[in-house]
N, C-alpha and C positions, 0 to 999 in steps of 0.2 A: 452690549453691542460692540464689534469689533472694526467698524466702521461708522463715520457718520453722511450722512445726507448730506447735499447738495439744503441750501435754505434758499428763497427766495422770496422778496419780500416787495409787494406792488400798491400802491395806492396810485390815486392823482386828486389832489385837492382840486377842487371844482375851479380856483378862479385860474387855475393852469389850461383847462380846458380848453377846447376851442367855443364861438360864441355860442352856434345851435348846440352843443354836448353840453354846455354850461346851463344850457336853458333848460334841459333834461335834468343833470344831475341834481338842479335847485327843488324840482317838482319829485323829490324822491316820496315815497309811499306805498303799500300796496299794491301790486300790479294790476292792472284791470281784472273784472271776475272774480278775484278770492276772496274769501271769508270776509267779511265786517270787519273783524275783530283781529283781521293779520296786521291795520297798521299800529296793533302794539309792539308784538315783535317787531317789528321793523324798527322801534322807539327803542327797545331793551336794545335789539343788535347796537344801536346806537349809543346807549349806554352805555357798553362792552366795549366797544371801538376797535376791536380787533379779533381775528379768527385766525387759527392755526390749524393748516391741513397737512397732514401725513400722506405721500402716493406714490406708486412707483412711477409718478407722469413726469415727463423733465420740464423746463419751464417754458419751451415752445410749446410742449401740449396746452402748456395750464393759458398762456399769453392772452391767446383773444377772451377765452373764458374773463379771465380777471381786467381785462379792459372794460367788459362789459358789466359786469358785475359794480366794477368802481362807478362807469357812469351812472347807473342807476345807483347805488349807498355808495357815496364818497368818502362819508363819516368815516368809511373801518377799511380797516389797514389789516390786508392780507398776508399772510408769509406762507409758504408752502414749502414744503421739507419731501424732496425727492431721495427717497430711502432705493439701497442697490439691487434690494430683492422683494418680491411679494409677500413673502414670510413675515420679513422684517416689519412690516405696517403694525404687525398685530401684539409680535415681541415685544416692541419698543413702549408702545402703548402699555403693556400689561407688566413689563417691569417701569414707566414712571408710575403706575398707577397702586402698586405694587410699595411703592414708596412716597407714594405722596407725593410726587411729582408734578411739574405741568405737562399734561399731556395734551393730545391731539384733540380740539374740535371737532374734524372731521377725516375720517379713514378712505381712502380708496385706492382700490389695489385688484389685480386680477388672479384671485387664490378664490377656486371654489371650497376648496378642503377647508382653506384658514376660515373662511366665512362660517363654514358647519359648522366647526370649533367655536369660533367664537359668540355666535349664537348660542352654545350649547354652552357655554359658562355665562347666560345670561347678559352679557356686556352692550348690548343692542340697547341701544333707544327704540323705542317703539313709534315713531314718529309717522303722522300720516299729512301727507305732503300736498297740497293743495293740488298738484298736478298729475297724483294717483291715478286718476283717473283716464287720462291721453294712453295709460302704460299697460301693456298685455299681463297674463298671470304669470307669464313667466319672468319678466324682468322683476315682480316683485318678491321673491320666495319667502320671506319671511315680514311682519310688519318692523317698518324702520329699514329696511335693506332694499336700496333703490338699484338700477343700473345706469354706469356713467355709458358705457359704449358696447355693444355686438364686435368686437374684431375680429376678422376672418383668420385662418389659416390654410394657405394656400399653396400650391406648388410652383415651384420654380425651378427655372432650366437654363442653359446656356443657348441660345441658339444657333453657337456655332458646330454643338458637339451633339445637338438632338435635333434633329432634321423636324421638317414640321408635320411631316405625318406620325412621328415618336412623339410626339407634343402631348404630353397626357392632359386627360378633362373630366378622367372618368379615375374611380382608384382601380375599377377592377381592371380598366384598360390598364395602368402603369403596373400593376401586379404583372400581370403579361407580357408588359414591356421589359418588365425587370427579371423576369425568369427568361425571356428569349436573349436581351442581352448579358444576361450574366457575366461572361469573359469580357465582353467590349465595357462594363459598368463597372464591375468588381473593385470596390474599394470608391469606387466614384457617384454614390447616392449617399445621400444626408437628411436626417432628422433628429428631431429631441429626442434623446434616448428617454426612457419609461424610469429608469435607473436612475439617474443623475440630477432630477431634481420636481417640484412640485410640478412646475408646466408642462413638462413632458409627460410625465404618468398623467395629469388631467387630460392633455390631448388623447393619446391612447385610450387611457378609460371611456370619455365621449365619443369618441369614434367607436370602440367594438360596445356600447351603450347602444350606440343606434343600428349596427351590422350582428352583432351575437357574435355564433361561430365562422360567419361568411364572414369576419375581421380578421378573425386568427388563421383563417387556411387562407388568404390575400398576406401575410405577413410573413408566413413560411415559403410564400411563393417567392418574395424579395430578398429572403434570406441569404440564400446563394451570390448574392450580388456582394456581400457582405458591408452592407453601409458602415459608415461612422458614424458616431454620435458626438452633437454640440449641445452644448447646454444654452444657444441663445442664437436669434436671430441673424444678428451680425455677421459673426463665422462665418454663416454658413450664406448670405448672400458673397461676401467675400471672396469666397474661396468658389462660389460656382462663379463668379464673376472672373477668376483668374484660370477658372480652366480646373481647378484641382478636384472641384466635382463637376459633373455635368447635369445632376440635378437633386431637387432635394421635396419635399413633402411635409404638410404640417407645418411651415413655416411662416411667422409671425405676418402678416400682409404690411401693418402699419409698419414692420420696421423696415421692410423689403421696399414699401413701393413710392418713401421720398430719395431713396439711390436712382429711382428711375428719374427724377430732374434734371439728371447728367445726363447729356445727349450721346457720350460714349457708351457709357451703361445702358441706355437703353435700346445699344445698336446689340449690344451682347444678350443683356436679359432677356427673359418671358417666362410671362406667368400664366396661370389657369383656374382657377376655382375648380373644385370638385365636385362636379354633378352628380354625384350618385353618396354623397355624404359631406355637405360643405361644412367643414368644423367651424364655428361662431365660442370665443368665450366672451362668458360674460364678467365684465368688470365693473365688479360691486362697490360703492360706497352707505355708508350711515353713518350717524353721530353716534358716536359711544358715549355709556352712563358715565365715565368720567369726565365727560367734557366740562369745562368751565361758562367758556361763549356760547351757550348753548341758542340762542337768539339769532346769532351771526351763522353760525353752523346750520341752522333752520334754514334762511335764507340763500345760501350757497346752494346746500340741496336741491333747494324747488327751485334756484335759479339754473344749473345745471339739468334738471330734470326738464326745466319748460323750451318751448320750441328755439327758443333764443341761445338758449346756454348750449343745445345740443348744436346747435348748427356753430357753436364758437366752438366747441369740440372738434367737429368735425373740419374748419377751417385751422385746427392747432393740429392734426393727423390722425384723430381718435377716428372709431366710426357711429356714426350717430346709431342708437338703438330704438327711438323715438318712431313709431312706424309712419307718423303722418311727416317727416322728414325726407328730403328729396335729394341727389346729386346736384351740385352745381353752385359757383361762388365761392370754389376752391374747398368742396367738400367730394372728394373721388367717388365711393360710396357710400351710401348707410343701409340697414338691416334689411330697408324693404328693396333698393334695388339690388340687394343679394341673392335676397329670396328670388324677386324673379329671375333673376340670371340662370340659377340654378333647377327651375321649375317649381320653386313653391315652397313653402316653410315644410314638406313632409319631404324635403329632400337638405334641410340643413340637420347636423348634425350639434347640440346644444351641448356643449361646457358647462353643463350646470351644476345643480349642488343637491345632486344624490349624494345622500346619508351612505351608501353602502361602496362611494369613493373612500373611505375612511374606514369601516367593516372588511372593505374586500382586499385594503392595499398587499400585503403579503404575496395573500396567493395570487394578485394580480401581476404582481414583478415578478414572481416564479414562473407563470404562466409564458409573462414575455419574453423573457432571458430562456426560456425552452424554445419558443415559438422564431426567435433570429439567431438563436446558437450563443448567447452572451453568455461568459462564464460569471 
C-alpha cells in the first residue's frame, strides 16, 4: 500500500455517559426480537473488546453510527481505518491476510467489481444477520454481503450558467441539452470518465445496464460538447461551483449535497435526480474469513443493518438503503424517498454486482472511448 488510512478510534465508557445513556449502556444485551441465543455473541463481542473496520467512510460518516453502537456495547472499542480508494478495502485486507497480518473485522466499501472478486476467492463470511429479513434481494447479493447505503448519483448545475428551463431531470432531456448546446457547453460538462477508475466504469456500466443501446446513442449525443473527466466528486462540484463547468452528471449526491450547507453555494448550485434512469450504488459491507473479532464484527453488521444504525448512517451523510427508512432528523434522503421521487424502483438504475461488470470490462472502455471520442 502506497498510502495509509485515516485511523479512527471511538469508545465511551459508560460512566462518562450522560445519566439516561448510562442507564441504556448498563442494560446492554440482545436487542429486542433476535434469536435466544445472540446474547452469546454479544458476550464473545465482549470478550474480544475490540473491532477493527476497514471503509472508504471518513469519520463524520462513521460519528453517529459509533455513538450509537458504543451506547448500546460500551465494552468494545472501535477503530475505523478510512482507506483513500475502494479498491484499497480489499488490497489491504488480502495482503495482511496474505501475511499473517491483523487485518480488518469488518469491510465496507462501494466497489461492486472488488465485491465479485472477492466473493469469488471465497473470502466472505457467510453470515446471516438477524436483520435479513427488513432487507430487499437486492441489497443482499450474496450470503454474508449486506448493504450499508443506496447513494444516489446525480446531476448538477450552476444556476447561473443553465437557466431553469436547461435544468435537466431527465438524461434523454440533458442528451438534447447537450447536443443543442454544444458551442455554448463545449468543454463545460463533467463526469467520471469510464477510463480512469473503478467508480466511473460502474456508473457507466449500470447506467447502459438499465438503457442497452438507448445509453450509447444519449452519450454520442454529449459527445460534441466534449466533457472532461474527474476522477471524484469534489472537482467537479468545485469547479461547477466556480463557473469552469456549468454542469456535470453521475455525480456522487453524498459528496455534492453537504456543500449545499453554505448558503452561498446554495444560491449557485442545483441539482436533479434523473428520472428516467436514477443511478443508486450500492455500498457493501461483510466480515471477512480472516477476521479475528468475529463477535464484534457480528454485531456492527446487524447494528448497521437495523433501523437504528441506518438512520445513524443516514444522519453521518450516507443514504439509508433500509426501505422501511424515512427522510427527516437530518437524514436528506433514503432509497425509498428516491424511488418515489423518481416514479418507482423500475425507474432507478442499480450499481450492482453483475458478474459480466468484470467479463465485459475491455470491450466496455473501448465501446466508451468510441462512443465520446477519448483516445
Amino acid at each position: 500500500m502506497n498510502r495509509i488510512g485515516r485511523r479512527t478510534t471511538f469508545a465511551l465508557p459508560a460512566l462518562l455517559l450522560p445519566a439516561g445513556l448510562r442507564a441504556q449502556a448498563n442494560a446492554t444485551g440482545a436487542p429486542a426480537g433476535y434469536p435466544q441465543g445472540y446474547q452469546e455473541v454479544v458476550a464473545g463481542a465482549e470478550r474480544e473488546g475490540s473491532l477493527l473496520i476497514s471503509s472508504i467512510m471518513s469519520a463524520e460518516n462513521w460519528r453517529p453510527v459509533l455513538e450509537g453502537f458504543n451506547r448500546r456495547y460500551p465494552k468494545i472499542k472501535v477503530e475505523t481505518l478510512d482507506l483513500p480508494n475502494s479498491r484499497e478495502v480489499f488490497e489491504r485486507y488480502l495482503a495482511e491476510r496474505g501475511t499473517n497480518s491483523r487485518t480488518a473485522d469488518l469491510l465496507a466499501t462501494a466497489d461492486p467489481s472488488g465485491w465479485i472478486e472477492f466473493q469469488q476467492r471465497g473470502e466472505v463470511m457467510p453470515y446471516e444477520s438477524p436483520e435479513a429479513a427488513a432487507w430487499p434481494a437486492w441489497s443482499k447479493p450474496w450470503p454474508g454481503v449486506y448493504t450499508v447505503s443506496a447513494d444516489p448519483l446525480v446531476f448538477i448545475y450552476n444556476k447561473m450558467l443553465v437557466p431553469e428551463a436547461q435544468q435537466p431531470k431527465s438524461f434523454a432531456q440533458f442528451a438534447n441539452l447537450a447536443q443543442e448546446n454544444r458551442a455554448r457547453w463545449r468543454n463545460k460538462l463533467t463526469s467520471y470518465g469510464a477510463h480512469n477508475g473503478g467508480f466511473g466504469y460502474s456508473a457507466n456500466f449500470g447506467f447502459v445496464q438499465k438503457h442497452g443501446d438507448q445509453a450509447w446513442e444519449w452519450f454520442k449525443q454529449i459527445a460534441p460538447a466534449q466533457p472532461r473527466w474527474e476522477r471524484s466528486g469534489g472537482p467537479m462540484t468545485e469547479k461547477v461551483t466556480s463557473g469552469e463547468y456549468a454542469a456535470g452528471w453521475f455525480v456522487s449526491a453524498i459528496t455534492f449535497w453537504p456543500r449545499l450547507n453554505d448558503p452561498a453555494r446554495a444560491r449557485v448550485l442545483g441539482w436533479n435526480f434523473i428520472e428516467d434512469g436514477q443511478l443508486v450504488i450500492l455500498r457493501g459491507m461483510a466480515i471477512p474469513k480472516g477476521a479475528r473479532n468475529v463477535n464484534a464484527a457480528k454485531l456492527m453488521l446487524d447494528y448497521i443493518a437495523s433501523a437504528e444504525g441506518q438512520r445513524a448512517f443516514g444522519r453521518g451523510g450516507l443514504t439509508p438503503a433500509r426501505p422501511d427508512i424515512r427522510p427527516g432528523e437530518g437524514i436528506r434522503h433514503t432509497f425509498s424517498s428516491i424511488s418515489e421521487a423518481v416514479g418507482g424502483e423500475k425507474n432507478i438504475a442499480f450499481i450492482d454486482y453483475n458478474p459480466a461488470m468484470l467479463e465485459q470490462y475491455q470491450p466496455f472502455i473501448d465501446r466508451w472511448k468510441q462512443a465520446y471520442g477519448v483516445s
